[in-house]
C-alpha positions, 0 to 999 in steps of 0.5 A: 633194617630199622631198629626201636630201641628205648632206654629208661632209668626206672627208679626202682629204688629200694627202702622206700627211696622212690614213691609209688615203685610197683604202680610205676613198673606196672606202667612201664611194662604196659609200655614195654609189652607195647609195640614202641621198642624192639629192644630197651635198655633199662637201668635201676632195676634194683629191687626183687619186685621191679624185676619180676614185673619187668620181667613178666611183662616182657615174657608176655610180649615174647621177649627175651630178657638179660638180666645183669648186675648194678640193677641192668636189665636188657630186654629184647624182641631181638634174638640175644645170642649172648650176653655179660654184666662187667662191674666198673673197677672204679665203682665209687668211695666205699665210706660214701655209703649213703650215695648207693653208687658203690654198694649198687655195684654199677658196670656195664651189659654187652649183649650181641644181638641177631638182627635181618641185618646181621649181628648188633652189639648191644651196651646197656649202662650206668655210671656214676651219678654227680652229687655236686658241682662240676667244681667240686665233685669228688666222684670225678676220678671215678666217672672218668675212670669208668668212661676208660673202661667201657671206651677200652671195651668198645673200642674192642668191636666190630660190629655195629654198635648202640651204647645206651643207657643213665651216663650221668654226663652232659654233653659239656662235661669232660666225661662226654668228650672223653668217651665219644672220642675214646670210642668214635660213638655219636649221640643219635639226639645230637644228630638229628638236633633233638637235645632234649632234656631226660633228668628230673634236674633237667638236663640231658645225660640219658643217650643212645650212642652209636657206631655204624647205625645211623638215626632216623628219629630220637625223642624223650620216651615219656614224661618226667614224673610220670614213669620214673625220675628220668624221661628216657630217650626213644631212637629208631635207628638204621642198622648199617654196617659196623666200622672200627673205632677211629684213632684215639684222640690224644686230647682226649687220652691226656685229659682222660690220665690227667683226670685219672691221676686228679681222682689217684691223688685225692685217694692218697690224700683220704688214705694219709687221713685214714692212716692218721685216723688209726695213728690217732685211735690208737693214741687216744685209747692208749691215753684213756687207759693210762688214766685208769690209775688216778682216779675212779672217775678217771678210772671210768672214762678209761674204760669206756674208752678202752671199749670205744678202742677197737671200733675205732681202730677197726673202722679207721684200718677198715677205711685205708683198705678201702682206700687202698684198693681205690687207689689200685683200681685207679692204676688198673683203669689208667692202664686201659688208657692208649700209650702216647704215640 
């Protein structure tokens, strides 16, 4: 049996992030209504309007719909026989408010499709995005923590597999050789020598991966700029039967622990600051005040130091939690991890 699927990061942005967000999902869902794709994977689907567009578009064709959370979207000509949204533990710095990843709640959708050929296991997802050089990213750790997560779950199916979706890893990149030896998936472009790039950086880091199906065509879905910032990627894929994961690497297992412990240690090191952030808040506005009794100018800067206080010392405690909760999550996600044989 021959399986279209198709997966696409639509931009849907919200606060006027992305231009032209409701002509644009209009023409994806022509696109998706069509007859390209029995199944698409789509991420970025953040906003209310992009959904319901989406989603009517789909109803209209008669397609299913599973709608997961982190702006997940799967929708399906296929029967979806179940589905569930799993958040990333590591989902980004909390203070780094202003990169959308962590507020954006990103994780990953499985879905178990009924195929002619028997049940298909279905993984929809987005991690991480890198904002900086490979030699200077600090949300490493949390990619790489990500890419165990979603391995450990894998690594837990038998059915034929189609991991698809915005993974915010080129085909050099640690990230990558992580996941695919954790998981024993294959790239379909790589398989069939069709690399081509699907980011509006011009790289490649939008993939359908698998486990038992085997591709006959792989392509980019569309244009970059025309529908969205990403080109998506396109598969037709041959549903053979599944095949468990093979062994786990231990190449890939000790690079994935040393990049977890690199990502821990990083945590600690903004928790000492955090905590020094408090130390110092506390000094600063325990100084302010004392100089209340020297004079009336001094008087006054106390004040308004006193007021600053509790902000300060509220912001400064607020950002250890944070932390701490990051450096428990990196814990967590190192236990995923294969035991060294």
């Amino acid at each position: 049996m021959a399986l279209r699927i198709a997966t696409l990061n639509v931009w849907a942005l919200p606060l006027g992030l992305a231009p032209e967000r409701e002509s644009r999902m209009r023409a994806i869902g022509q696109r998706l209504a069509g007859d390209e794709a029995d199944v698409w994977a789509l991420q970025e689907v953040w906003t209310e309007d992009a959904r319901r567009i989406l989603s009517q578009a789909a109803a209209a064709a008669g397609m299913q719909v599973a709608h997961g959370g982190g702006g997940l979207m799967v929708t399906s000509r296929l029967p979806i026989e179940s589905a569930a949204f799993h958040p990333y533990t590591l989902a980004g710095i909390a203070t780094h408010v202003h990169r959308g990843d962590y507020l954006g709640g990103k994780g990953f959708q499985t879905l178990r499709l009924r195929t002619p050929a028997g049940p298909l296991a279905l993984v929809n997802t987005h991690l991480h995005a890198q904002y900086h050089p490979d030699d200077r990213d600090p949300f490493l750790g949390h990619r790489t923590g990500q890419v165990v997560e979603l391995a450990a779950a894998l690594r837990t199916l038998n059915e034929p597999l189609v991991a698809a979706g915005d993974f915010n890893l080129r085909e050099d990149q640690d990230g990558y050789r992580i996941l695919t030896a954790l998981t024993g998936l294959e790239d379909a472009a790589v398989q069939l020598d069709r690399r081509e790039p699907t980011s509006s950086f011009g790289t490649r880091i939008d993939f359908v991966l698998t486990r038992g199906p085997r591709p006959r065509r792989v392509g980019v879905f569309a244009e970059r700029g025309l529908l969205s910032d990403h080109a998506g990627v396109v598969a037709e894929l041959e549903i053979a039967s599944g095949r468990p994961p093979s062994r786990p690497d231990p190449v890939a297992v000790a690079e994935a622990r040393a990049l977890l412990a690199a990502g821990r240690a990083d945590a600690l090191h903004r928790r000492r600051l955090a905590r020094a952030g408090v130390i110092a808040a506390t000094a600063t506005g325990a100084g302010a005040l004392a100089l209340r009794r020297v004079s009336r100018r001094r008087f006054l800067l106390g004040a308004i130091a006193a007021l600053a206080l509790p902000g300060a010392v509220l912001s400064a405690v607020s950002a250890e939690r944070w932390v701490s909760g990051e450096i428990e999550a990196f814990d967590r996600v190192a236990a995923l991890l294969p035991k060294a044989s």
